[in-house]
Each structure stands twice: as C-alpha cells, then as structure tokens.
N, C-alpha and C positions, 0 to 999 in steps of 0.2 A: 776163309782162305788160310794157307799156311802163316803170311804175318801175322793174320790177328788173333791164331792157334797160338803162336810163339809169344805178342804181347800178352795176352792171359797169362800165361804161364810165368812170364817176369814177375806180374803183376803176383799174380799170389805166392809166388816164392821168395820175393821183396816183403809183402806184407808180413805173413807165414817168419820172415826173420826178423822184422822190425818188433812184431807181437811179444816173440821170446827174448829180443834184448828186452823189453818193459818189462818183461815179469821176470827176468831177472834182476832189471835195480831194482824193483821194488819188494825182492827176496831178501831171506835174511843169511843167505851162504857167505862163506866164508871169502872177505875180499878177493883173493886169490884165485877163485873161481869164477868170481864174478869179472873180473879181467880176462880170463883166457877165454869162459863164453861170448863176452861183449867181442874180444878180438874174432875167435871162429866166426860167429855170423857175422860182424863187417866186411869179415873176409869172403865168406860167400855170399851179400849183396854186390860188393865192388865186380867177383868172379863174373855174376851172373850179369851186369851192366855192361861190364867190358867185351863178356863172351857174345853178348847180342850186338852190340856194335858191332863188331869183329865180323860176323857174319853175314849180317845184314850188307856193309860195306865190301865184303868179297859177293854178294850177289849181284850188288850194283854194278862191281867191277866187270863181272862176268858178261851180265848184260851190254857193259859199253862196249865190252872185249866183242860179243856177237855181232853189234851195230859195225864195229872196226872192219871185221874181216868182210863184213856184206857189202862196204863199201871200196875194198880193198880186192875184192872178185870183180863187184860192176866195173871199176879203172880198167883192172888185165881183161877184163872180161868184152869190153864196151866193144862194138860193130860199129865200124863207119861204112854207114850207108848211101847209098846215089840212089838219089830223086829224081827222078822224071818223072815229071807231073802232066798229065794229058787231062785239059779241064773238060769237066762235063757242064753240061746248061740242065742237065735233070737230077735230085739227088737218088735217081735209080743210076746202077748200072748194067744194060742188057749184054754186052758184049765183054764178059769177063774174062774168058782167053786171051783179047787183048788189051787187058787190062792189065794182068795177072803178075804181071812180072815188074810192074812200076805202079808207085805212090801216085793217090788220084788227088788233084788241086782242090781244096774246098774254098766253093763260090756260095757265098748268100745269097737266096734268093728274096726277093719282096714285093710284095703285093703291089701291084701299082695304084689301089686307092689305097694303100697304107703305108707308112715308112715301116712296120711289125716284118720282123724277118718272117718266114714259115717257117713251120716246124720240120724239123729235117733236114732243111737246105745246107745245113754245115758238113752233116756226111753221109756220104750216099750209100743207100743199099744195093747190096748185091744179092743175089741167089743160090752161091755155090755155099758148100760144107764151108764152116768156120776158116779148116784149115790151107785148105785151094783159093779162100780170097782175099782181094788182093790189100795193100798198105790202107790204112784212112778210111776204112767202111767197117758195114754194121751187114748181120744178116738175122736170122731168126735161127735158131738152135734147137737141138731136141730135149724133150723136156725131161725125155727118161734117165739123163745122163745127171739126173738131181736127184739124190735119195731123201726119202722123207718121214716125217715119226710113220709107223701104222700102229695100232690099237690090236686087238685092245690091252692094256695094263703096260704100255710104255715103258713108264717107267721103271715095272719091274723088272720086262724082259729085252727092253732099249732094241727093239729090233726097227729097221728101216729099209724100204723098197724103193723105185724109181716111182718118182712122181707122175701122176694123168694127168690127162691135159689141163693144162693151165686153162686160168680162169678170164684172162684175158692173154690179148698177141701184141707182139711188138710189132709200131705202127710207123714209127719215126725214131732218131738220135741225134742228138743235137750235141758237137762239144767244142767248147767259144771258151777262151780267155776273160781274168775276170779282175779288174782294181782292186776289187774285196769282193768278200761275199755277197751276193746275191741273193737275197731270202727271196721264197717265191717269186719264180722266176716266167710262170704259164704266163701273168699277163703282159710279158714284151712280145710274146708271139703270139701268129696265129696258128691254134690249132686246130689237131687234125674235124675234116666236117664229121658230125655226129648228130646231126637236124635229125636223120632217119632212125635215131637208137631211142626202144624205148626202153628202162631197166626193168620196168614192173616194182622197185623198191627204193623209197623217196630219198634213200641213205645211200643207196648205191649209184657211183657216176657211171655214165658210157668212156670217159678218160680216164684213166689214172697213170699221173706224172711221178718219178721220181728222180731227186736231183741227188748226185754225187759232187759236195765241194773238196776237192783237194788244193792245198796251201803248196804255194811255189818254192816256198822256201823252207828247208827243218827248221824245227825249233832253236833260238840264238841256245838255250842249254837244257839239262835238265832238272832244270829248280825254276824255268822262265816259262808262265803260260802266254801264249798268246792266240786269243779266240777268231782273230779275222787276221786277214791281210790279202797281198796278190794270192792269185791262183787262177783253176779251169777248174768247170763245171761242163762235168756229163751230165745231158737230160733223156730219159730213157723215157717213149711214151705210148703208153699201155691201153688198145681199146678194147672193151669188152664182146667178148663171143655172142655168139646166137646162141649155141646150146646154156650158158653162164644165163644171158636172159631167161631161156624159158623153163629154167631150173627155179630163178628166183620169182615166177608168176606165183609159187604155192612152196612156201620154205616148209610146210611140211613133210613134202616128197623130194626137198633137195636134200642133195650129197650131204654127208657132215662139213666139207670144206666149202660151202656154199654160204651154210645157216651162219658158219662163223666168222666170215669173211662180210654178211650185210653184218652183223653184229658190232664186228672192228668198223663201219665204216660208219654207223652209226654212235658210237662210244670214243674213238679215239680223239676226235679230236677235243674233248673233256676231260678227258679219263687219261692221266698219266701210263694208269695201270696195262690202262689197252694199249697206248702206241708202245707200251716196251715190250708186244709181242711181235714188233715187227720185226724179221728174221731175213739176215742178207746170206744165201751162197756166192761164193764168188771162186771160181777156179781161172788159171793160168795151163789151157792145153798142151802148150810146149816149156813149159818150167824147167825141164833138165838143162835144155840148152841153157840156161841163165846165167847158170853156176854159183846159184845163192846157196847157202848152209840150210842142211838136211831138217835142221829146228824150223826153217822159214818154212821148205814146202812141206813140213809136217803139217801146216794150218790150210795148205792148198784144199779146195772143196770144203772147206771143214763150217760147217752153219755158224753165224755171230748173231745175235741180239743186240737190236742199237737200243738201249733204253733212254739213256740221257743224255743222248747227242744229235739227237732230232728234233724238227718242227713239222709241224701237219697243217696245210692250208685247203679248205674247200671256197672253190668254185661255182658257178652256176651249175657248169657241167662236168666239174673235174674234183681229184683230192690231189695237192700234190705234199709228197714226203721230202723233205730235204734232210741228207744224210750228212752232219758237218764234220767230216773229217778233219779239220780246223779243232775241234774242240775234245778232241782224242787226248787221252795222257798220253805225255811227249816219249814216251819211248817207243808206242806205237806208232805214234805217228813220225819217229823217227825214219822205223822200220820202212811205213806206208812208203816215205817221200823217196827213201832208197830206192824202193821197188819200182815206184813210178818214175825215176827217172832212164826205164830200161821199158816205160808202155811200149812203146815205139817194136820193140819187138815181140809182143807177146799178142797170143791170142785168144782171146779174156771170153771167157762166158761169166754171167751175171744172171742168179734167180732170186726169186723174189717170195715169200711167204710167211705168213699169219701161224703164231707158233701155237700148235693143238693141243690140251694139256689132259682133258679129261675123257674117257672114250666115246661121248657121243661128239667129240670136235675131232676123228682121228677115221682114218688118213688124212693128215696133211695132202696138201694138195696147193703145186706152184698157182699164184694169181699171176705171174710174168716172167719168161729167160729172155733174155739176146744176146747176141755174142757181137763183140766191139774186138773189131780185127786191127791190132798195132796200129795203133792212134799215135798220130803224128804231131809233137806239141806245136812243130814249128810251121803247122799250116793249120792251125787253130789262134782264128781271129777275135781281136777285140771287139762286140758286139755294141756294146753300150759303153757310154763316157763317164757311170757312176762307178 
C-alpha cells in the first residue's frame, strides 16, 4: 500500500542519514565541516519526520472530512416516511400491487412442536423486479447484473463478464435485531426442508447460510476498536440447484466454478488461505437518490474480499459464513454504519462468490444474489434474549 511505500522510504532515508553522520564523526575532517554535515542531515531526518507526520495527519483529516459531509447529506438528506403496515400470516407475498405502496409488518413465524422461528418468517418475499417491490421484503435478482473475473490470464488482461447462473438460489432472509453478535446463528432456526437434496460431494451442503452482522452503533473513535456489541443481522439462505448437483456427480466434466467451489467447501473451513477467497458484491440500485459523495458510490458494485473478518461453521446439512462487520477498521465501518442508517431506502442487491485465480478456476461464477428491498430497522425484532 501507499503507507507502507512511504514508511520504507523514511526508513531508509533516516537510516541512509544517520549512516553518514557516523562516518562523519569518525572522519578525520576538519571540525568545521564536521558541524555543518552533522547539522545538514539532522536537518533532513527532522525534515523527513515532520513531513510524514504532516501528511499522514492531513490524510486522516481528509478522511474524517469525508465521513463529515456523509453524515451532513444523510441529516438534509433523510426521508420521513409513513408506515402502514398490512401484516401478512405467510412470509410470501402474492398480491404485491397491493402491497406496493406500504411497508409489510414482519411477524415470526414458529413451528408449533418447536419455539425455532423459521427461516424466513422475518421477511417476506415477493416476486416483482427489485425495484417495483414493496418496503421490508427480499426477492431473487438477476444474476447477470454481477460481472465476474473470466480467463483466461486475468490478471493480465482484468477483463470481466456478467455472471451464469448461480450455483445456488435464494430460498429464505431472515433480519432480527441483535444484543451482540450472534456467531452461527442456523441452529436457532429452522431451516429450509432439504431431506430430498442429494449433492453427490461429502463437502458440498444442499444449504448454504450467510450471515451479515452490522453494529448499531459507530465506533465511540478512531483509535477505539470494539469487536461486538448491539446490532442486526441479515441471514441470506442459499439452496443448491439441480443443475449445481448433477454438475458435481463427475467434477471432471464440471464447469471451472463448480470444481472450485467443492474445493472452498472442502478447505475453508481449515485453510485461512481459502475462506479469504470469499468475495462479497454488494450494489445499492438507487444510490443517486441518497446524496452520499461520489468517493462512496465509486465502491458501489465494486467486489471486496472478507479475508479476516469472517468465521465458517458447517453443519449436518449446511456451511454457514458470518461476515462481522463489527470487526472492520473503524473508518469503514464508520462509513458502513452511515450508509445503513439510510437501509430503509435503498434497494440493495447482494452476490456472493469464491475468488478464481488461476485459469482452470475462471469464469467465476456467482454461488448466490438476492435482493433485500429497504429493510426496515424499526420492524426488525428482537429474536433471542442473548
């Protein structure tokens, strides 16, 4: 990165001067000169300490300057909105024209031999485009609207195409308020039935969960971590296709994004190395109306690698990923908590894929999208008393 381009460079230009004050006391020059060298290079170690402070400090400033005005757009910027909420008893909704125009109530459902919510029960899907539906729900999205590495030589020639079909479908979304975080969070519910799925490969589940924690609060500064506390967790949850199964009966004759995908599901939950291919898109379809700075939606659609702020849990029948936005350096997650506190009107598509590096793992190729339509914090419930 550029700091640690610029600490190098201190570094051996401090040393590089401290070198030739020693060989100058231990010269036999004339004291006179030996004074004015010893003064020159003090004077350019102080130069070069002061000038990197200097710097450094107007980048931070800069940065808080960014956070400022993103928070000083959401105030002028903020929508008060009217809620009328018409509850449903299913978390589908079939009749979305009369929906369309008002926030749906989220009601938990629960099993009657179980206190386990269901999966889904918190918000309901509908079936119209992202954009046409309505407050509080989730739908499935198109997957071509996700570009992805293709091959071959990548990275020489960084070219990228819209993704094929995913490798699973969105089946359920679940988003519940939280005391703290929630690590693996599959077994408070139940999920979706999968008796009938068989994968053909002992690594690969017929489920795969991924959890989004976001922290309710910004960070109290920027020199203060804190890795938990309140918030809400999105759970997005992922069953594997037909065609996905009868690809993986003979990983010789599957897709590149098949072989690499049992691979990750077999390795990551061991292998550091593997869960840091896991690669979030995340876009905001209506971001202009927001009125965030042009630096923010520059990142819009733009792919992230969680490498070390993740955990991986498998199940009998599941993997699930928890994404701990909690444990983000505080400026992003500065940013993050800005941004979320405008969910409410945005209509958020989320994809999901295993990062391809070498050309027999390329095209990439999405494992999950859905789209979470302006999610509503204030009709997202407290789930559990931990």
């Amino acid at each position: 990165t550029s700091d640690q381009l610029e600490s190098l460079l201190v570094f051996l230009i401090i040393n590089y001067s401290l070198y030739n004050v020693y060989q100058i006391i231990q010269s036999n020059i004339s004291i006179y000169l030996n004074y004015f060298y010893l003064i020159v290079y003090v004077s350019i170690i102080n130069y070069v300490v002061m000038t990197t402070v200097y710097l450094r400090g107007k980048r931070v400033q800069q940065q808080i300057d960014i956070i400022e005005n993103l928070q000083e757009n959401i105030t002028s910027n903020a929508v008060n909105t009217t809620v009328s909420p018409s509850i449903v008893s299913l978390p589908v909704v079939e009749d979305v024209n009369a929906a369309s125009d008002s926030a749906i109530e989220s009601t938990v459902t629960t099993n009657p031999s179980s206190s386990k919510p269901i999966s889904g029960s918190t918000l309901p899907q509908v079936f119209t485009p992202p954009m046409k539906s309505p407050p509080h729900t989730w739908c499935r999205c198109d997957h071509r609207l996700f570009n992805v590495r293709i091959g071959p030589d990548y990275n020489k020639h960084k070219k990228k195409a819209p993704s094929a079909a995913p490798i699973y479908e969105a089946v359920a979304v679940d988003v519940f308020c939280t005391k703290q975080r929630i690590d693996h969070a599959s077994p408070r519910f139940i999920l979706p039935d999968c008796s009938n799925i068989d994968t053909h490969n002992k690594f690969v589940p017929p489920i795969f969960i991924v959890q989004l924690q976001m922290p309710a609060d910004p960070p109290p500064s920027l020199f203060t971590t804190v890795e938990d506390g309140p918030g809400w967790a999105i759970l997005m949850y992922f069953k594997i296709t037909e065609d996905s199964c009868n690809q993986l009966k003979d990983l010789t004759t599957a897709s590149p994004a098949i072989k690499l995908f049992a691979k990750y599901c077999e390795k990551s939950v061991d292998d550091a190395a593997w869960r840091a291919r896991f690669k979030v898109i995340a876009s905001c379809l209506n971001i202009e109306e927001l009125g965030v700075p042009s630096m923010i939606t520059a990142y819009n659609a733009k792919p992230v690698l969680i490498r070390r702020t993740q955990t991986i849990f498998r199940g009998p029948n599941y993997i699930e990923m928890n994404i701990h936005v909690h444990k983000f350096a505080n400026l992003a997650k500065q940013s993050i908590h800005l941004l979320s506190s405008r969910c409410g009107l945005m209509y958020m598509q989320i994809g999901f894929v295993i990062e391809g590096r070498e050309n027999d793992e390329l095209p990439e190729t999405l494992f999950g999208c859905v789209a979470i339509n302006k999610p509503q914090e204030d009709l997202a419930e407290f789930l559990f008393d931990d």
